[in-house]
C-alpha positions in Angstrom: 0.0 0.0 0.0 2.9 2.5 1.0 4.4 1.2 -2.8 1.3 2.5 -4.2 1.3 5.7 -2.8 5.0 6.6 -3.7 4.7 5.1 -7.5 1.6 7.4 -7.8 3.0 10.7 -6.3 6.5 9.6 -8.1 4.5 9.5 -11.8 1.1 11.5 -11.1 2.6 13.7 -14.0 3.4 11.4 -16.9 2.0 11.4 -20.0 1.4 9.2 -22.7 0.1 5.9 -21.5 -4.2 5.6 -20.9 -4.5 7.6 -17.5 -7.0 7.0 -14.8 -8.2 8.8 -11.2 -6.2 7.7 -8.2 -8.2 5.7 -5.9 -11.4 7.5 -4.3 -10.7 7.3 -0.1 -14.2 6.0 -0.1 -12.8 2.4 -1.6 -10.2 2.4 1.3 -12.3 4.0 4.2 -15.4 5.3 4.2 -14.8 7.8 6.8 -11.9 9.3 4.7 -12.1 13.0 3.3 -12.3 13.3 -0.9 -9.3 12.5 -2.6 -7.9 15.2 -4.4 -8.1 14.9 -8.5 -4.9 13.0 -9.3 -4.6 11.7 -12.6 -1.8 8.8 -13.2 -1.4 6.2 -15.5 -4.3 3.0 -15.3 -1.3 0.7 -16.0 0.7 1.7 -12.6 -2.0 1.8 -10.5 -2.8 -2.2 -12.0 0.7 -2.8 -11.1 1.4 -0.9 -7.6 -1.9 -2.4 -6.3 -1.0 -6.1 -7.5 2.6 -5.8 -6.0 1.8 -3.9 -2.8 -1.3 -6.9 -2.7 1.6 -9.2 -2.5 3.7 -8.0 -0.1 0.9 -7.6 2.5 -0.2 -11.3 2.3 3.3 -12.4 1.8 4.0 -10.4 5.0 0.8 -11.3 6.8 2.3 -15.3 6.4 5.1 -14.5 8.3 3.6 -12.1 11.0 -0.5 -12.7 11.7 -0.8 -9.5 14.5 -1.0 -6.7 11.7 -2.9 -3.5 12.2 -7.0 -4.0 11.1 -6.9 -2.8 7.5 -9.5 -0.2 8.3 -6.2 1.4 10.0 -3.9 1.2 7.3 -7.0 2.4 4.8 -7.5 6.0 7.2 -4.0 6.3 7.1 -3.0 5.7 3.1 -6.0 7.6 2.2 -5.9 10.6 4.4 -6.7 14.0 2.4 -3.2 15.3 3.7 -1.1 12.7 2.0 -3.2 13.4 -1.5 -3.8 17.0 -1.0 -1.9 19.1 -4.4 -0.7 21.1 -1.6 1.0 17.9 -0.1 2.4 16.7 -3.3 3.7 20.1 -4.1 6.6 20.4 -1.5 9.2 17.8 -0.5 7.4 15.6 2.5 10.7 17.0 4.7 9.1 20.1 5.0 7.7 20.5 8.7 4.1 21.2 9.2 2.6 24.4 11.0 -0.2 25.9 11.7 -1.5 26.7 8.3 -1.4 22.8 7.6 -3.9 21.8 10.6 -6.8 21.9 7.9 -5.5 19.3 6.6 -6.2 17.3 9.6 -9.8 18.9 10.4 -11.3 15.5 10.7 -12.4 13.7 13.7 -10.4 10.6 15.0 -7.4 10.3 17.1 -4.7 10.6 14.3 -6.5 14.3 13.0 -6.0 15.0 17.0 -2.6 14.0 16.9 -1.8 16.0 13.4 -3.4 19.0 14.6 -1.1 18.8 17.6 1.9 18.7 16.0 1.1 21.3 13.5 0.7 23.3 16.6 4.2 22.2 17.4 5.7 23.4 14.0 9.1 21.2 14.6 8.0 17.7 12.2 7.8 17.2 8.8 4.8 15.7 7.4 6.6 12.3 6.2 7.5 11.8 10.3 4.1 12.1 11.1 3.0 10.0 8.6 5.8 6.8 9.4 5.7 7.5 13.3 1.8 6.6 13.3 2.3 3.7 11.0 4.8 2.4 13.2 2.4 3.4 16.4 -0.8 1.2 14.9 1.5 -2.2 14.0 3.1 -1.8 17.8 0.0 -1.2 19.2 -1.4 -4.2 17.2 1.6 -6.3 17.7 1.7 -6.0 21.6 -1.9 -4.3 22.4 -1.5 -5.4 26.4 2.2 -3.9 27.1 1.9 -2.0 30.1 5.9 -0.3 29.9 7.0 1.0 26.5 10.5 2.0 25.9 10.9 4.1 22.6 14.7 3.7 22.2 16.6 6.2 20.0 13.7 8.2 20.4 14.4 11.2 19.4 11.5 13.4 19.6 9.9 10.8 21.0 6.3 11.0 19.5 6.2 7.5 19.1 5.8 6.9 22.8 3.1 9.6 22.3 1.4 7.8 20.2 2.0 4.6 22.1 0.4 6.4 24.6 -2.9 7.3 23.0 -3.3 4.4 21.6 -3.5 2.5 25.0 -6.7 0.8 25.2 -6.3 0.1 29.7 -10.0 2.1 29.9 -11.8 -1.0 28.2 -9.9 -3.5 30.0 -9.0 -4.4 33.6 -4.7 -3.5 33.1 -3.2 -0.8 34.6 -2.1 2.4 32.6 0.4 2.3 30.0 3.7 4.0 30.8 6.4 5.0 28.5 10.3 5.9 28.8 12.6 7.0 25.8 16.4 6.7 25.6 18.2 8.8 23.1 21.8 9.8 23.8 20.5 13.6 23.2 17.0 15.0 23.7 16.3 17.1 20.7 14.7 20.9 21.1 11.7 19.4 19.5 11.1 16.9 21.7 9.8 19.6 24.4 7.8 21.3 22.1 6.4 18.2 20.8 5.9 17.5 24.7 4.0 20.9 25.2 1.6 20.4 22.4 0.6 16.8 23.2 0.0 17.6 26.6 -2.0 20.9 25.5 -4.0 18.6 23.3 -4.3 15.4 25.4 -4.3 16.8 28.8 -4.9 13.3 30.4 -1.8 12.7 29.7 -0.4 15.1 32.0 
């Protein structure tokens, strides 16, 4: 799926061969915002689909505790990663205030964006690979009670790990988190600031 997404934004602009609309959101999720219009070729959508189809199940052979496909489906087709102002600018450049439209839905990854736009200190791609990261964690190990986001960095994956902690509905203790990192970053205390702005519970 993450194949298909870079083969369309890498050749959204190539002429010549029969050309067809990406994907609506509405096949992937149908709580997703419109797609943008984004015209590629019919031919590499036939072929990103049938190869990212392949690694999925050839992955899901060799590790069964994957993220619900309704997750990777919100994700893949969120309006900011097919927005033409999203394909217009290098995914390094960090997100701001301006780009929290882009995250106006409801649901706890549009919280999360909004937060970090807030922030200002992330690029869009880091958002983007730390949630997809959080979701196959959180699905991999959805009872660990003690999470340690090593190399952390800015550490929004313990963040996220955070949120995503599902103790209400059961009977376990709170989830607690600890990052290591030879350096904390600047950004990891804005990051902090936000998050706990947003998701005061936290606090």
């Amino acid at each position: 799926a993450v194949l298909l997404c870079l083969i369309l934004q890498r050749y959204g602009a190539v002429g010549g061969a029969p050309r067809a609309r990406a994907p609506s959101p509405s096949t992937l999720c149908t709580n997703s915002a419109p797609a943008s219009e984004l015209s590629v070729p019919s031919g590499l959508i036939l072929l990103a689909e049938l190869l990212a189809r392949k690694a999925i199940l050839a992955e899901s052979a060799l590790s069964p505790r994957l993220p619900a496909v309704d997750k990777w489906a919100e994700l893949l087709s969120h309006k900011a990663m097919w927005a033409e102002s999203t394909l217009a600018h290098s995914p390094r450049r960090k997100l701001s205030r301006r780009h929290a439209s882009d995250f106006a839905g409801v649901g706890l990854f549009n919280s999360v964006a909004r937060a970090i736009c807030e922030a200002g200190v992330l690029p869009r791609k880091e958002l983007f690979e730390t949630w997809a990261v959080a979701i196959r964690v959180q699905a991999a190990f959805p009872h660990a009670r003690r999470v340690a986001d090593v190399a952390s960095g800015h550490g929004l994956l313990a963040w996220m790990l955070l949120l995503l902690d599902d103790s209400e509905e059961t009977s376990l203790p709170p989830r607690t988190a600890v990052c290591i990192d030879r350096r904390m970053p600047a950004s990891a205390e804005r990051i902090e600031q936000c998050i706990l702005l947003a998701f005061p519970e936290l606090a």
